[in-house]
Legacy VTK file of the C-alpha trace (Angstrom):
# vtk DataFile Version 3.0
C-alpha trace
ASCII
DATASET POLYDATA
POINTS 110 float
2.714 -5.624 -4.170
4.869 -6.854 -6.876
4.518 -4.941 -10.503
3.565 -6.973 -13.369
3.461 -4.104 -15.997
7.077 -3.442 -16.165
7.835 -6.964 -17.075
8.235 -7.708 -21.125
5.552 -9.418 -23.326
7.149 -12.288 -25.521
5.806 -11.513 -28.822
4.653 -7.642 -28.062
8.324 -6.321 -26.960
6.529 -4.623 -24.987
5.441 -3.975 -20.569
2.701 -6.415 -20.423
1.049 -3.383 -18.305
1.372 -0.975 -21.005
-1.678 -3.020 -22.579
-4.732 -1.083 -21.514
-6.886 -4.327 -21.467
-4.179 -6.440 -18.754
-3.646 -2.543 -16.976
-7.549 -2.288 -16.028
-7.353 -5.968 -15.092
-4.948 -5.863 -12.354
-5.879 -3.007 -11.299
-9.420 -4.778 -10.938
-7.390 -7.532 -9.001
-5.711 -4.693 -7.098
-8.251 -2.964 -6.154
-10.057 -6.270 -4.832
-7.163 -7.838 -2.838
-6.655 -4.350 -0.854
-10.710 -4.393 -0.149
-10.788 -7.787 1.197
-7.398 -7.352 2.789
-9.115 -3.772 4.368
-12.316 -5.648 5.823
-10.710 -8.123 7.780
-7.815 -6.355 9.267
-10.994 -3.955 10.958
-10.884 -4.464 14.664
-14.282 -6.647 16.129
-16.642 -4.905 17.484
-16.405 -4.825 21.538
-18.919 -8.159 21.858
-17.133 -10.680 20.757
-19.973 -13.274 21.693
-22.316 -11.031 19.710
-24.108 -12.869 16.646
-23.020 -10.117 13.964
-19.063 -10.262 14.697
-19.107 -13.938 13.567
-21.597 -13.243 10.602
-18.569 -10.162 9.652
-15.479 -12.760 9.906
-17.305 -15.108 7.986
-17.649 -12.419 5.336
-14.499 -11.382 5.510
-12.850 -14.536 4.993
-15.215 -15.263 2.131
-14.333 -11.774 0.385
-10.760 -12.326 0.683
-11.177 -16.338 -0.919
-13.103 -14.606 -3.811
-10.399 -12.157 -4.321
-7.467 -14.455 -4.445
-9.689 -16.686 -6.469
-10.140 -13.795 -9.027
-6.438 -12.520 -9.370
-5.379 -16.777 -10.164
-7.941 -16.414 -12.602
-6.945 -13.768 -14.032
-2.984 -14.298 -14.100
-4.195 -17.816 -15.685
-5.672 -15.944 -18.419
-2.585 -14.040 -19.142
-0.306 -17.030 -18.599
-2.641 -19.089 -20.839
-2.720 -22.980 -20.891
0.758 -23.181 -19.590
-0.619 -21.287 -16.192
-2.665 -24.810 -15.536
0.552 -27.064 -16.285
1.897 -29.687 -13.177
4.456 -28.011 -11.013
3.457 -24.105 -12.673
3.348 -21.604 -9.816
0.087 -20.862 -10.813
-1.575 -24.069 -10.799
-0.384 -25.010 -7.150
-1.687 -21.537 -6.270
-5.139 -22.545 -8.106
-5.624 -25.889 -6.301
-5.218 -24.250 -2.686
-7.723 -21.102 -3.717
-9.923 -23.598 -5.119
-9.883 -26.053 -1.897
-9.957 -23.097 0.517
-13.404 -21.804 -1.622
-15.047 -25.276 -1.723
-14.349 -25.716 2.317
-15.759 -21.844 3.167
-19.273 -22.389 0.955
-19.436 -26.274 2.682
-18.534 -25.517 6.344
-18.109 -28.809 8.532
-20.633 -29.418 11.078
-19.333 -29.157 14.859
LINES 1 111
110 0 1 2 3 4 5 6 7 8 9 10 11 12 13 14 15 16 17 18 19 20 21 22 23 24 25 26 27 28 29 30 31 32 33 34 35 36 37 38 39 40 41 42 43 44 45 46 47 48 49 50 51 52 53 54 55 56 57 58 59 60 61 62 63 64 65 66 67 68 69 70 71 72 73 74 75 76 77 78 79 80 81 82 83 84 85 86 87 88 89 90 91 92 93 94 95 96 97 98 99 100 101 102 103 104 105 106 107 108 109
């Protein structure tokens, strides 16, 4: 996992991580990504046709959409309005969270 906090803040001089508000912030995001990233690398249960092991991926794959959802937003906050702009890493990142959590909470119908 790549370090944000020894990178420099513009107008601080300063590691952006050396700010204790951004430090408990990503490790917040941390500490999310490696739980979702934890719960679905668990191996099924033996029954794969059983009810519950589809009901657990589903969570899974919900819990790790929330989490990548939650560390764009919060490297948008830090980037500010400039995060959002056309062809900004952060804003192609944003769109395919965003599509990815619209498409899990409206499954198709098969």
């Amino acid at each position: 996992m790549p370090s944000w906090s020894g990178r420099q803040h513009g107008r601080l001089r300063a590691p952006i991580g050396s700010n204790q508000a951004v430090a408990h912030a990503l490790a917040d995001v941390a500490t999310r990504l490696e739980a979702s990233r934890i719960s679905s690398t668990r191996p099924p249960p033996y029954e794969a046709r059983d009810p519950r092991v589809t009901v657990k991926a589903a969570m899974a794959r919900v819990s790790r959409t929330e989490a990548a959802q939650a560390a764009i937003d919060t490297a948008i906050q830090f980037h500010g309005a400039s995060g959002l702009e056309a062809g900004h890493l952060l804003e192609g990142l944003y769109r395919e969270v965003r599509a990815t959590r619209i498409f899990e909470v409206h499954p198709r119908s098969t």
